[in-house]
C-alpha positions as CSV (number, residue, x, y, z in Angstrom):
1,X,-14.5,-9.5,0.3
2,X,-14.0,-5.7,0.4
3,X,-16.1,-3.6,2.2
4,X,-16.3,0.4,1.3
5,X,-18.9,1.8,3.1
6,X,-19.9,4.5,0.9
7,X,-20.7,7.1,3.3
8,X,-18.9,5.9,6.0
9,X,-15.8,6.2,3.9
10,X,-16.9,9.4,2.4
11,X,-16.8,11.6,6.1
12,X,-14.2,9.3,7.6
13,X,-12.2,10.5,4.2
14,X,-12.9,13.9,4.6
15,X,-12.3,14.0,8.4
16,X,-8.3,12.9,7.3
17,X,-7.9,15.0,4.9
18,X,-8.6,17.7,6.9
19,X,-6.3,16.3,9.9
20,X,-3.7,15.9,7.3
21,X,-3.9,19.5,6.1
22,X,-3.5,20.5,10.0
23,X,-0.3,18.0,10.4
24,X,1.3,19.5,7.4
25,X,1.0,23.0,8.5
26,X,2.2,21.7,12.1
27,X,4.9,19.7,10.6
28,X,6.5,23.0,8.6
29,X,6.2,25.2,11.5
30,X,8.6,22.7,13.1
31,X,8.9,20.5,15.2
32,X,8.3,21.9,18.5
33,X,8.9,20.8,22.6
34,X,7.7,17.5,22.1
35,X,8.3,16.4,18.3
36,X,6.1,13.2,17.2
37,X,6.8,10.7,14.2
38,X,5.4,12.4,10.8
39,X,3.0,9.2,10.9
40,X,1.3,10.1,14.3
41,X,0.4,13.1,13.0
42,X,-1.4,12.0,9.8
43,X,-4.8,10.6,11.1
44,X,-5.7,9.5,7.7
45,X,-3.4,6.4,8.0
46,X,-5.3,4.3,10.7
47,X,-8.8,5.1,9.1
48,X,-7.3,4.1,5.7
49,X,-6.2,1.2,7.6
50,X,-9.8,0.2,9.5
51,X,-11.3,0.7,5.7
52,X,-8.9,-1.7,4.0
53,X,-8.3,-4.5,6.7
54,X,-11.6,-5.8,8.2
55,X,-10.5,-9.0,10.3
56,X,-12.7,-11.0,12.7
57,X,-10.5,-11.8,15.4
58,X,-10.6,-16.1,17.2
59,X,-13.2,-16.7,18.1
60,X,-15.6,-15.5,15.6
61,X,-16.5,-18.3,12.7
62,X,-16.8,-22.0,12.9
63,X,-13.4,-23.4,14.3
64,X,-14.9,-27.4,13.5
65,X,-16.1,-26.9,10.5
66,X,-18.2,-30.4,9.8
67,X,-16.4,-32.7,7.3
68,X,-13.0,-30.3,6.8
69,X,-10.4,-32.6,7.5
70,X,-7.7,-29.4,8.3
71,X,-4.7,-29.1,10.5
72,X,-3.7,-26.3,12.6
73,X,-0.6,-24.7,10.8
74,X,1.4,-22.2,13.2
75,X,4.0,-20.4,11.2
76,X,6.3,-17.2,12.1
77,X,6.8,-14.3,9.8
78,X,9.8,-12.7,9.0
79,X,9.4,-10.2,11.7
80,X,8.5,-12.4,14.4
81,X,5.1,-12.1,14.3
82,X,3.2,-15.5,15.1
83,X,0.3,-16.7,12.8
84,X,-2.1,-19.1,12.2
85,X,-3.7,-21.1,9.4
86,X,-5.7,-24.4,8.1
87,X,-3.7,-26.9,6.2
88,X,-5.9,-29.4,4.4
89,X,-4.4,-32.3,2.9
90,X,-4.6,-34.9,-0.2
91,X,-3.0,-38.3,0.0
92,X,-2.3,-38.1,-3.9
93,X,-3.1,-34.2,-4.6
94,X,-3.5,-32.5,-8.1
95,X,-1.9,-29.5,-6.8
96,X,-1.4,-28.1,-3.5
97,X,-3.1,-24.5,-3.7
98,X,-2.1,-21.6,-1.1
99,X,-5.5,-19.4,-0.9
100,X,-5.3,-16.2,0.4
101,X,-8.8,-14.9,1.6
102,X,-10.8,-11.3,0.9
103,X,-10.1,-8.2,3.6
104,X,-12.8,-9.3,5.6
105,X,-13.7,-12.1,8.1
106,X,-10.6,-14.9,9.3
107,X,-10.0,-18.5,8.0
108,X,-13.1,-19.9,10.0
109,X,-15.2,-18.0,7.3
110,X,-13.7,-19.5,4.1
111,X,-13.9,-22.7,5.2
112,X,-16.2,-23.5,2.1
113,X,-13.8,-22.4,0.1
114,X,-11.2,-25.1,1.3
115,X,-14.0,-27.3,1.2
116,X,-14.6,-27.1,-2.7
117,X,-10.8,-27.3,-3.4
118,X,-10.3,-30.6,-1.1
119,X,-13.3,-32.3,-2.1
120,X,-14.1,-31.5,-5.8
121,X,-10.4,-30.2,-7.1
122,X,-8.7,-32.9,-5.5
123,X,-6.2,-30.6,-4.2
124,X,-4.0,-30.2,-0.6
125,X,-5.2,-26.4,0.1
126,X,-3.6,-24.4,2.7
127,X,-5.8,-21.1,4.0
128,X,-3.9,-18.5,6.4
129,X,-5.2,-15.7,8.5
130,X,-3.4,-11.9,7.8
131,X,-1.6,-10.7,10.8
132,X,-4.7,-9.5,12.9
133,X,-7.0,-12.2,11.8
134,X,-8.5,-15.1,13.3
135,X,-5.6,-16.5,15.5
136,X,-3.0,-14.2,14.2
137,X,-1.1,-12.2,16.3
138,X,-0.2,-8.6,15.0
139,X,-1.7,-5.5,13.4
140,X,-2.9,-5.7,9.6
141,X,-0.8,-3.7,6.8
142,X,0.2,-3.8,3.6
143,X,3.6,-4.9,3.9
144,X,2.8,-7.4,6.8
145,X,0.1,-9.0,5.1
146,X,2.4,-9.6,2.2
147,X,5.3,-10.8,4.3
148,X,3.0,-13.3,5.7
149,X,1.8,-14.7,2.6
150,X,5.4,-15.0,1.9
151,X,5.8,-17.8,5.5
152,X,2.2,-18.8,4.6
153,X,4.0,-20.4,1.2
154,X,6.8,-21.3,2.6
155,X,5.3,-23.5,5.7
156,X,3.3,-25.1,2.9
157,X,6.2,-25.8,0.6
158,X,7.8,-27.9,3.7
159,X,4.9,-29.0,5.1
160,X,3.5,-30.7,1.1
161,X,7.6,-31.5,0.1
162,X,7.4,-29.7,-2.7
163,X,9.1,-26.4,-4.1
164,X,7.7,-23.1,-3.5
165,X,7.8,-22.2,-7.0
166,X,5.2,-25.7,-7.7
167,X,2.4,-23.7,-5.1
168,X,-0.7,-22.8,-7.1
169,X,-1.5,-19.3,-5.7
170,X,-5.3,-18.5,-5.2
171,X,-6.6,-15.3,-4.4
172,X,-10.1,-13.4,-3.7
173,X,-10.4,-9.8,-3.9
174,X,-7.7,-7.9,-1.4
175,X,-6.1,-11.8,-1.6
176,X,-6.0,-11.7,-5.1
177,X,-3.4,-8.7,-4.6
178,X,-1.4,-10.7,-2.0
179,X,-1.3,-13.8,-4.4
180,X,-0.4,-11.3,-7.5
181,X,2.6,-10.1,-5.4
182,X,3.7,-13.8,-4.6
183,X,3.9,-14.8,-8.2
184,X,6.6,-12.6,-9.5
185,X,8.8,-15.2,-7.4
186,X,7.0,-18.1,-9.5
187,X,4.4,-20.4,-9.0
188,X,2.7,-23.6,-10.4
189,X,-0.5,-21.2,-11.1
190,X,-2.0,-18.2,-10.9
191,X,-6.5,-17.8,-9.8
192,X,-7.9,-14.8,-9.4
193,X,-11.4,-14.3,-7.9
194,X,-13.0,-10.5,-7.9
195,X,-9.7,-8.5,-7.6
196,X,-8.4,-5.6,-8.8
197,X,-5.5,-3.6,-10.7
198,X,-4.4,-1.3,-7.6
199,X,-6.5,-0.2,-3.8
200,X,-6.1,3.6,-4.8
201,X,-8.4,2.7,-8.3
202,X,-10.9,1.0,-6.2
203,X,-11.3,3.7,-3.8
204,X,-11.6,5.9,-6.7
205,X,-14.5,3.8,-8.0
206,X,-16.3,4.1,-4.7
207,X,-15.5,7.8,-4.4
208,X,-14.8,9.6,-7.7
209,X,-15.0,12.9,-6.7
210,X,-12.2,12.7,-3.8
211,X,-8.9,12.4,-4.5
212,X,-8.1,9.0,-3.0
213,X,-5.5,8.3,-5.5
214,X,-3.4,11.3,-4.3
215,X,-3.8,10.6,-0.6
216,X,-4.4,6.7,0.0
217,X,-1.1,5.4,0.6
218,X,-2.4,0.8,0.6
219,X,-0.8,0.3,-2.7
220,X,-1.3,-3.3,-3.6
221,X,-0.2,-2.4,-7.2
222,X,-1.5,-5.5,-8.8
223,X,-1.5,-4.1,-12.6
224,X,2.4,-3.5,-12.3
225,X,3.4,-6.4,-10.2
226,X,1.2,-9.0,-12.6
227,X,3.7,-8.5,-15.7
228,X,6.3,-10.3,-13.5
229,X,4.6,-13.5,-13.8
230,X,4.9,-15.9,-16.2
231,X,2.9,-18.6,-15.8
232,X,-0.5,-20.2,-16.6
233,X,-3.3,-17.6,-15.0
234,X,-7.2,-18.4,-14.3
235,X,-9.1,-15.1,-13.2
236,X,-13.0,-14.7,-13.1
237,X,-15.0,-11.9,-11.9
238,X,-18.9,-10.8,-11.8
239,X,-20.3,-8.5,-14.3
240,X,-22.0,-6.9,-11.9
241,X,-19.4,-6.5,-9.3
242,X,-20.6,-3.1,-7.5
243,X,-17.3,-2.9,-5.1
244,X,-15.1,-3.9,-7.7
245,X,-16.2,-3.1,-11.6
246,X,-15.4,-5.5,-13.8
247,X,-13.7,-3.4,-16.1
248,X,-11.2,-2.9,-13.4
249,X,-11.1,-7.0,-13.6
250,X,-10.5,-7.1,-17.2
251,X,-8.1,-4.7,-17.3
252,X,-5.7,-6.4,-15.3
253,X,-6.6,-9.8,-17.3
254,X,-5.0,-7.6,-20.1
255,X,-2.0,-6.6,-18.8
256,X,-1.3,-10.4,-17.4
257,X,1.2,-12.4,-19.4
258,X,-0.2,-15.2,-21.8
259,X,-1.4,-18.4,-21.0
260,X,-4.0,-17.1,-19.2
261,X,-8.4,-17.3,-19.3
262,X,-11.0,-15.3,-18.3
263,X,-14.6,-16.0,-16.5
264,X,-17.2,-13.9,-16.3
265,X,-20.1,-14.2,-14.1
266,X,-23.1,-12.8,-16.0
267,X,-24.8,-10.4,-13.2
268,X,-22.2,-11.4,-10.6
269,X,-21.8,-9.5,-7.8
270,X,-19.0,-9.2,-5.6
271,X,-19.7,-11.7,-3.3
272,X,-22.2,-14.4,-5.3
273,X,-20.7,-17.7,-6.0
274,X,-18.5,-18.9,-8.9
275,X,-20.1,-20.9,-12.3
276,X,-19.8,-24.2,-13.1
277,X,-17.5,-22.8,-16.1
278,X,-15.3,-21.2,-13.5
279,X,-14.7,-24.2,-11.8
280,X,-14.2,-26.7,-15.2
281,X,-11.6,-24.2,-16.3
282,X,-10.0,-24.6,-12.7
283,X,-10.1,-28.6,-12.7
284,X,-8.1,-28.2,-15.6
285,X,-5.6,-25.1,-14.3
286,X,-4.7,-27.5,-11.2
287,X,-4.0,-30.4,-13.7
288,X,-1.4,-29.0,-15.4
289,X,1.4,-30.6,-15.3
């Protein structure tokens, strides 16, 4: 899930900018008695932050969810930071599928999600929570929340004896950027649920006449970091997606590398629930061989 609160965002936005202006002007008049980091002075960074990340921290969520048969996984990122996620095995798995959630909520909230791809893919699923999230130690950002995807994969590699490279990657909308990045290293498979081609397009979708893409500095470049995988890909996305358009979706379909298949959701919001065609054409994804 992302979450851009249209007018929220809109003074919040404005508010920066105007911050930013005043740090640049401080910045080249130099750096006077007491000199802080260029980053401190630009205000726009932590809103830009609190607008991207949304986590719910422990202990909001179900933590026993009724008929998940999960594991705790603890797993440390490169840096040292400590975090936290479900691990939900198969004796005999299809595939074992690393899903990286939507900017919003903590692993407790997806639970369904691991649910579907234990019970009715016949899949070992791992689900993690972002630095931040859940029971995640650390502070959300772009470059930490891909770093822990990276240990997220790795622990699950170890943990399923099998190579990283044979993961299925599984993403929802800010995940589906996190799982994008992980497959230019190589992976079994590739699902993408609601996502998008890069953050700065989808703040300009939400606020068109602001220039977000000159100021936002959350990347998550998925439409030039999806040419680097080659590999079979699955994406869907809701034709009426009013957070992320589904142009946006198909235009990173596009750009993707073949073998590859697209789901629409006729009417499909961001949020409402796959098809039953969406999840036939992911029975067979995870059976590949």
């Amino acid at each position: 899930m992302i979450n851009f609160p249209l007018l929220a965002l809109t003074g919040t936005f404005l508010a920066a900018v105007a911050g930013c202006q005043m740090a640049s002007r401080q910045t080249a008049s130099g750096p006077g008695p007491a000199s802080a980091p260029a980053e401190s002075l630009n205000p726009l960074g932590k809103i830009e932050k609190s607008l991207v990340f949304a986590p719910s921290r422990y202990p909001v969520g179900d933590w026993q969810p009724a008929g998940l048969p999960f594991e705790d996984a603890w797993f440390i990122a490169e840096d040292g930071t400590r975090l936290h996620g479900w691990y939900v095995p198969q004796p005999h798995p299809r595939a074992v599928v690393l899903f990286c959630h939507g900017n919003g909520g903590n692993v407790a909230l997806w639970a369904d999600v691991l649910r579907i791809l234990h019970d009715r893919m016949g899949v070992t699923a791992m689900g993690f929570d972002y630095r931040g999230y859940g029971r995640s130690e650390g502070t959300p950002s772009e470059a930490g929340v891909l770093a822990d995807a990276r240990a997220a994969r790795t622990w699950l590699a170890r943990r399923a004896g099998i190579a990283e490279n044979q993961v299925v990657l599984m993403g929802r909308s800010l995940g589906g950027a996190v799982a994008v990045d992980l497959a230019a290293d190589g992976a079994r498979g590739l699902v993408l649920e609601s996502t998008f081609t890069s953050m700065p397009e989808v703040g300009h979708a939400a606020l068109p006449w602001l220039p977000v893409r000159t100021v936002m500095r959350t990347q998550f470049n998925s439409l030039a970091k999806i040419r680097n995988y080659h590999g079979p890909l699955l994406q869907s996305h809701g034709t009426a997606d009013r957070l992320i358009p589904y142009a946006m979706g198909r235009q990173l379909f596009e750009a993707a590398n073949e073998p590859k298949q697209f789901v629409a959701i006729p009417g499909g919001d961001h949020n409402d629930p796959q098809t039953d065609e969406y999840y036939a054409a992911l029975f067979a994804l995870l059976g590949r061989p």
